[in-house]
Legacy VTK file of the C-alpha trace (Angstrom):
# vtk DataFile Version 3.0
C-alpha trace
ASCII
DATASET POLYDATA
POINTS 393 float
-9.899 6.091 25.442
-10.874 9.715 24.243
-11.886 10.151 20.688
-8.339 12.711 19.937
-6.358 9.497 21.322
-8.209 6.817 18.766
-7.409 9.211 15.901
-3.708 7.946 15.893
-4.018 4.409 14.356
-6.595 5.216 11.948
-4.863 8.308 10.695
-1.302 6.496 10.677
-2.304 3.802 8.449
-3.824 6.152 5.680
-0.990 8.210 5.544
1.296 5.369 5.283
-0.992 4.573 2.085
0.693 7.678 -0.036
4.365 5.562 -0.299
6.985 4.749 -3.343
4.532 1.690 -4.673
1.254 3.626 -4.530
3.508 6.720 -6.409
5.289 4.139 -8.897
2.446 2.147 -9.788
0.046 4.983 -10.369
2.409 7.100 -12.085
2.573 3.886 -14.746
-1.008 3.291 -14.795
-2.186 6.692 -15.120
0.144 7.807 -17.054
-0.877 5.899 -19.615
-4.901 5.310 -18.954
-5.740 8.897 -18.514
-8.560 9.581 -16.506
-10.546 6.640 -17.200
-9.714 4.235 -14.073
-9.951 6.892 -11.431
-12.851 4.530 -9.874
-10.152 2.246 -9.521
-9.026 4.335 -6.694
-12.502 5.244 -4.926
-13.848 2.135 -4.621
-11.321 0.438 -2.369
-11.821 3.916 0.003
-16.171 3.502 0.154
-16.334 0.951 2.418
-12.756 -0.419 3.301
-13.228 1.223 7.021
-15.550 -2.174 7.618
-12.921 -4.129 6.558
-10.311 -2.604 9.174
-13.197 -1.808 11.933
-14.107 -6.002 11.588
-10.258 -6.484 12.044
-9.620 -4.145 15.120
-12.856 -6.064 16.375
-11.425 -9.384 15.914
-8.693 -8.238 17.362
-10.429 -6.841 20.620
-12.485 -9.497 21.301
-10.079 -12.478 21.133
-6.861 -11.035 22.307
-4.973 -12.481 19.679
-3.342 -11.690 16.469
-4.966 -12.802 12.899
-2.933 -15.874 12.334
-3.502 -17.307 15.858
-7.140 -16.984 15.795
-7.113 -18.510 12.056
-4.851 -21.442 13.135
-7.257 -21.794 15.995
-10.759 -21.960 14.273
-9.087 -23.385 10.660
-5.930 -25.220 11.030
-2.317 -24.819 10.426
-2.905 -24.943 6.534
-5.031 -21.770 6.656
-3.241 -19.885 8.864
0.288 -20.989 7.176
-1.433 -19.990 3.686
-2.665 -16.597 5.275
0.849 -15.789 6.874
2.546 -17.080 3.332
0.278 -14.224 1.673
1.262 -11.650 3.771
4.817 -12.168 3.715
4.662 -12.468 -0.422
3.004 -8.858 -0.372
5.427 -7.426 2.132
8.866 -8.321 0.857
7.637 -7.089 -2.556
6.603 -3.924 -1.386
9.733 -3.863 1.258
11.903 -4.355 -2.625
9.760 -1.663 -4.476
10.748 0.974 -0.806
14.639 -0.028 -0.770
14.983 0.208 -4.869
12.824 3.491 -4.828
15.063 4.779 -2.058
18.008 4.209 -3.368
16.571 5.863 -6.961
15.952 8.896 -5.050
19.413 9.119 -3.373
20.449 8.883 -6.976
18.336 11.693 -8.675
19.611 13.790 -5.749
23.430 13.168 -6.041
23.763 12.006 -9.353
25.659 8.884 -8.686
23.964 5.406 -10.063
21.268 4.129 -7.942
22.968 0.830 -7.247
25.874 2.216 -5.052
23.214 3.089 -2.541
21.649 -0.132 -2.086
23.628 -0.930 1.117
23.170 2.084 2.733
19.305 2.756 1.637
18.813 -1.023 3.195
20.359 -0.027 6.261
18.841 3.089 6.729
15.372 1.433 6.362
16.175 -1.464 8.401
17.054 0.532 11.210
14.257 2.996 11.291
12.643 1.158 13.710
14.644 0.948 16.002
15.983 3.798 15.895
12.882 5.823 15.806
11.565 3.379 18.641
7.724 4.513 20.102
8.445 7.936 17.688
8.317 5.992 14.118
4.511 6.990 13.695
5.845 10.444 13.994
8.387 9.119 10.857
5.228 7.983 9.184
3.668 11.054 9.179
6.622 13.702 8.961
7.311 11.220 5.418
3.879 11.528 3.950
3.775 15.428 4.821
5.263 16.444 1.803
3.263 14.496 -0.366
0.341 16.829 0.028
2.041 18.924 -2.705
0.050 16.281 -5.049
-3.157 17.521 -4.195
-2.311 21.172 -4.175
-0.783 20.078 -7.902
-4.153 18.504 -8.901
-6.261 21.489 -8.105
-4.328 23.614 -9.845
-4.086 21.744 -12.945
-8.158 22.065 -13.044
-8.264 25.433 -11.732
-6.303 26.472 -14.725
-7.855 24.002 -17.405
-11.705 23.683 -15.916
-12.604 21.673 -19.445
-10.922 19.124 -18.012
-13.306 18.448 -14.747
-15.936 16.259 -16.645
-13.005 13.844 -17.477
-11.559 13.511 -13.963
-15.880 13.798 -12.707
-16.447 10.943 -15.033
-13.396 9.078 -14.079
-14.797 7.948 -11.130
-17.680 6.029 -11.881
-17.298 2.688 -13.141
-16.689 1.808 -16.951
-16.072 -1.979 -18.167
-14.250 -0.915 -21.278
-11.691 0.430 -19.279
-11.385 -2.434 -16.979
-7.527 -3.247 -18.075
-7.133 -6.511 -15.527
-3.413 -6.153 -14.545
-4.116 -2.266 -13.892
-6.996 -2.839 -11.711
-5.386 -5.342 -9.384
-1.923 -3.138 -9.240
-4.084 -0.108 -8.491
-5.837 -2.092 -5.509
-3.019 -3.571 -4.244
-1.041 -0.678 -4.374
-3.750 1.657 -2.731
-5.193 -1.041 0.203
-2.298 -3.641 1.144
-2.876 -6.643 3.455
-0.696 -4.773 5.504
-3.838 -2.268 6.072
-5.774 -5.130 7.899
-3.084 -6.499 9.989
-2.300 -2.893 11.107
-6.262 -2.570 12.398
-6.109 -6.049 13.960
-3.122 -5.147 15.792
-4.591 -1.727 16.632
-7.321 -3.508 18.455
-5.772 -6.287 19.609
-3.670 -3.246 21.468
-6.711 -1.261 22.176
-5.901 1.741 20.311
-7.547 1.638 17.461
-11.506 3.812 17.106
-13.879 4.107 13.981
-13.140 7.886 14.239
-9.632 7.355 13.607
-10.375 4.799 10.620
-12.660 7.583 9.045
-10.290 10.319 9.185
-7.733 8.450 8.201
-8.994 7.316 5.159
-10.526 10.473 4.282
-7.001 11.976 3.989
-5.643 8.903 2.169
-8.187 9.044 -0.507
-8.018 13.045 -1.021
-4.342 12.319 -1.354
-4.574 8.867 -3.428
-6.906 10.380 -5.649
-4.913 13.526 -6.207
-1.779 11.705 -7.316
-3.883 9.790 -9.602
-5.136 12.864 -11.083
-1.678 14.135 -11.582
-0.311 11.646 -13.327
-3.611 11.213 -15.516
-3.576 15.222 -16.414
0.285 15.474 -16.946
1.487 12.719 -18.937
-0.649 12.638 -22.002
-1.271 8.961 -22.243
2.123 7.946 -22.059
3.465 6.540 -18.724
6.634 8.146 -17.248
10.341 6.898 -17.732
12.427 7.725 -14.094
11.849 9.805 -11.039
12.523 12.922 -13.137
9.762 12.969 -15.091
7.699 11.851 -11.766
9.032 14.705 -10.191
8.193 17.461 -13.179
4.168 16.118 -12.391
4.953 18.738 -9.277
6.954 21.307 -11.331
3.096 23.558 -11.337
3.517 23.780 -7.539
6.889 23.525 -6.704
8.694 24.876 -9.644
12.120 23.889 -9.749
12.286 22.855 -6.442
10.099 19.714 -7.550
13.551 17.848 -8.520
14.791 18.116 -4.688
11.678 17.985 -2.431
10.258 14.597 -4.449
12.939 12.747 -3.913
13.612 14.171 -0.485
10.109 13.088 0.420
10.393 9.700 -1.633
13.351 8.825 0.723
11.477 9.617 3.759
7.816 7.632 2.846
9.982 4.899 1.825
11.238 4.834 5.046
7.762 5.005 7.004
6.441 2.380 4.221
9.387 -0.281 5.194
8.139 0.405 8.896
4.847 -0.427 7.902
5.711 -3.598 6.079
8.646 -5.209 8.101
6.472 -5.493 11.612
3.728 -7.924 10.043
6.517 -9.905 7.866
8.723 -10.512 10.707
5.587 -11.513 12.240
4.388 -14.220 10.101
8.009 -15.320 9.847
8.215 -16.579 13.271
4.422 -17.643 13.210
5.589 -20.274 10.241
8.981 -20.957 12.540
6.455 -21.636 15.396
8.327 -18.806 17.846
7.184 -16.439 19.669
6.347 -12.772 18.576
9.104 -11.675 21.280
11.928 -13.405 18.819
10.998 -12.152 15.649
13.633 -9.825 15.539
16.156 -12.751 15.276
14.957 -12.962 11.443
16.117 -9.330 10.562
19.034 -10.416 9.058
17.730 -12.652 7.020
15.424 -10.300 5.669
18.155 -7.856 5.186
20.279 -10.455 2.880
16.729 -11.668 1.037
15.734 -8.127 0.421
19.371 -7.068 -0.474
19.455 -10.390 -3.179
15.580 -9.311 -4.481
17.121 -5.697 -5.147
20.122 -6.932 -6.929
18.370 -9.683 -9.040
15.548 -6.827 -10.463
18.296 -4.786 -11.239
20.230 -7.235 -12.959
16.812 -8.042 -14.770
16.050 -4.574 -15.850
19.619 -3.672 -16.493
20.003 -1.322 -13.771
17.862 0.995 -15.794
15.626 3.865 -13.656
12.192 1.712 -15.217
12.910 -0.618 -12.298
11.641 1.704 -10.142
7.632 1.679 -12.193
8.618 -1.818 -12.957
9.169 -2.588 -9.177
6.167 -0.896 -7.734
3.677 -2.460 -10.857
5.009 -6.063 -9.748
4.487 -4.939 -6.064
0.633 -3.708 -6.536
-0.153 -7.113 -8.099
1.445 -9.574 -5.494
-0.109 -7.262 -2.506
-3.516 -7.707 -4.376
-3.345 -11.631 -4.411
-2.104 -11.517 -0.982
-5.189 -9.427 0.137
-7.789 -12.412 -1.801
-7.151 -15.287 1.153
-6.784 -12.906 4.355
-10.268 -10.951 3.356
-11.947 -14.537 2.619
-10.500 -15.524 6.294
-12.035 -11.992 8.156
-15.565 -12.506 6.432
-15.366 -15.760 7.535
-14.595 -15.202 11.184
-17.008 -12.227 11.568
-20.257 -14.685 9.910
-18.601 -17.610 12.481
-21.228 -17.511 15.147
-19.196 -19.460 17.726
-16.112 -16.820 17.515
-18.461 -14.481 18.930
-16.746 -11.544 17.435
-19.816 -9.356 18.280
-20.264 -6.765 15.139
-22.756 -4.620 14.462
-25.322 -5.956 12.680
-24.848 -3.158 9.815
-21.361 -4.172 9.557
-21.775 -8.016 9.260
-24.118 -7.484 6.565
-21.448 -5.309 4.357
-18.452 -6.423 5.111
-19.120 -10.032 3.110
-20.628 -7.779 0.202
-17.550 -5.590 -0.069
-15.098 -8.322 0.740
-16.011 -10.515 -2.018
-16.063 -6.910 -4.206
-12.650 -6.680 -3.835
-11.644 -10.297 -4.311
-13.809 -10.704 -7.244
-12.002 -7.101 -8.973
-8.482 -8.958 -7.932
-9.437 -11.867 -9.661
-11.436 -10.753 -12.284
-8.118 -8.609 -12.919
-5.764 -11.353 -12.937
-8.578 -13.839 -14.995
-7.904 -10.789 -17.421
-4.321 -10.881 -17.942
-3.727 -14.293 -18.545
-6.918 -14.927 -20.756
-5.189 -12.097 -22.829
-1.619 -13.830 -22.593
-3.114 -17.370 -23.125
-4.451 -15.850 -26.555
-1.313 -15.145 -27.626
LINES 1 394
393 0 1 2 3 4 5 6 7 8 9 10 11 12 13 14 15 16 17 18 19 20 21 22 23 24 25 26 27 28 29 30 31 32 33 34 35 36 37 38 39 40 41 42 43 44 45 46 47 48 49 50 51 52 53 54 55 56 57 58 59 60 61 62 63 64 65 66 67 68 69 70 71 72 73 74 75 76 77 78 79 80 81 82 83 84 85 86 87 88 89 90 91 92 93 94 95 96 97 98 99 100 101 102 103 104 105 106 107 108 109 110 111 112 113 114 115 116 117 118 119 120 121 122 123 124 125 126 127 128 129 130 131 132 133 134 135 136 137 138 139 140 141 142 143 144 145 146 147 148 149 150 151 152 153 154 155 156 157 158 159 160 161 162 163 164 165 166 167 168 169 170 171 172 173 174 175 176 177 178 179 180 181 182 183 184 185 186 187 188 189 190 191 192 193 194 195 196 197 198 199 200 201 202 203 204 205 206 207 208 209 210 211 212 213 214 215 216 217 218 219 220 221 222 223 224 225 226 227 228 229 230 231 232 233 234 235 236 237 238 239 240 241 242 243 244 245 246 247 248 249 250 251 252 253 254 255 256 257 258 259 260 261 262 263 264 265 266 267 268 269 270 271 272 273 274 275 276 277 278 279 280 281 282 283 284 285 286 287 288 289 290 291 292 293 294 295 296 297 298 299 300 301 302 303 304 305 306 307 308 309 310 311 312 313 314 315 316 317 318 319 320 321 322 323 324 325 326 327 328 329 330 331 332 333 334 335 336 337 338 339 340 341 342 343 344 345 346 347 348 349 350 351 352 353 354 355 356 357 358 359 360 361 362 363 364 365 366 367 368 369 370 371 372 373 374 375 376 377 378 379 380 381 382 383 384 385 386 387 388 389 390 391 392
């Protein structure tokens, strides 16, 4: 495999990062915090290459996919656990894409946002087949546009250059600033499980290379961190209310034109993201039905009519107000990061198992545990966080 062919994976998955939950959930937590949980955002990008590098491993050396090698070396009730993790993160994040598309649709036309349910669903559902072996083409042509954030950022400091000891000092670490539900919607919004099943898959498939990882998340964090920026510089402490006032974060760069290219582009990463997210929930679906991976397209329409109900039942619960969108892709960044604490345990745990012979590096058996339990210990920490706060209430 050359090196320009192993680029592909890599580069896929950390352009898929820059979708409506990432977008959502920042805009509401750095709207409000300011600058001072930027490190929320670099951390997961130091050393989360391990993590996927350990999973295209796995995947290489064994043949098969995450679940089957955890059923094999733990038991159904680890494997069914991991695969019930996975599925809570992705049909959260699949109802944070469809009620995001559908928002955009609205902002564009001006009709309410619940007439285009049905047709937003359908339109997601069918991107894959439709776009068939091109849909990593989708993935990229839908994060394309979302560049405009980092042009955006840079010239919000290039114009106000007191502000680049804020955003420099944003970045490093600070406890007082450790808000818990924040941190663990930030981390699940900005490295989903889907991330590691993607790499495992990419090995497993033989098309995945630590080139492509590197790039890949060298673009995801320029553009993470840009958006993060832009909604910390532009909002004033106060976390935005409805795409529109998304959208004007752009108006420096795109002028007027913000209002129809966000949306535009909104529509089109919440396509790619839906991609991303329905492959390893069909997945595990058939995994728990004990089928094969060959029939788990016999659960899309279930998945449809669950996602379609989800939808319905936030807006009904937010009273079909535009703050389900924020509301949405909060909720979503906090289920993916409890559905990244069991999978991470299970990888660490197969790369240390001697007898699974995985074969990594040295170097990378000695981080990966380190970071791993990083992350888990931020998601629970987080969560620890919010309800010691609620229970004091």
């Amino acid at each position: 495999m050359s090196r320009t062919s192993s680029l592909g994976p890599g580069i896929i998955e950390g352009l898929s990062c820059v979708e409506a939950s990432m977008i959502g959930t920042y805009a509401y937590v750095f709207g409000s915090s300011g600058t001072s949980m930027l490190w929320v955002v670099v951390i997961p990008f130091l050393l989360w290459p391990l993590i996927e590098v350990s999973a295209s491993v796995l995947g290489q050396s064994t043949h098969r996919d995450f679940l089957e090698v955890t059923k094999a070396r733990y038991g159904d009730a680890a494997a069914a656990l991991t695969a019930l993790s996975l599925m809570a993160s992705n049909v959260s994040a699949m109802v944070a894409e469809l009620v995001a598309a559908s928002l955009a649709l609205s902002m564009l036309s001006g009709f309410p946002w619940p007439v285009f349910l049905p047709f937003s669903l359908s339109v997601l559902m069918l991107a894959p087949t439709v776009t068939g072996r091109h849909w990593k083409l989708v993935v990229m042509a839908g994060s394309i546009p979302m560049l405009a954030f980092p042009l955006t950022a840079a010239l919000i400091l290039f114009r106000n250059p007191s502000l680049l000891p804020s955003v420099a000092g944003g970045v490093f670490v600070r406890l007082p600033a450790f808000k818990g539900g924040d941190v663990a919607a930030v981390l699940g919004a900005t490295v989903a499980p889907d991330a590691l099943f993607f790499a495992e898959e990419s090995g497993y498939e033989e098309r995945a290379g630590m080139l492509g990882v590197e790039v890949g998340h060298a673009v995801a964090l320029l553009i993470s961190l840009s958006v993060a920026i832009t909604f910390a510089l532009s909002f004033d402490g106060v976390a935005p209310s409805g795409l529109s006032r998304i959208a004007g974060a752009l108006a420096p760069t795109l002028g007027r034109y913000a209002y129809l290219i966000f949306p535009a582009a909104l529509f089109s990463s919440c396509v790619a993201a839906f991609v991303v997210a329905l492959r390893p929930w069909l997945s595990a679906l058939s995994f728990l039905a004990g089928f094969s991976p060959l029939r788990r397209e016999e659960f899309v329409p279930a998945t449809l009519a669950l996602v379609l109900g989800a939808s319905i039942s936030l807006g009904l619960m937010t009273g079909w107000s535009s703050m389900a969108f924020e509301e949405a892709a909060y909720t979503s960044g906090v289920i993916s990061s409890v559905g990244l604490v069991l999978p991470l345990l299970l990888l660490v745990a197969l790369v240390l198992d001697k007898k699974g012979a995985v074969g990594l590096p040295r170097s990378l058996e000695l981080f990966l545990p380190v970071y791993a339990l990083l992350i888990v210990g931020m998601v629970l920490a987080g969560l620890f966080t919010v309800l010691f706060r609620y229970g004091l209430r």
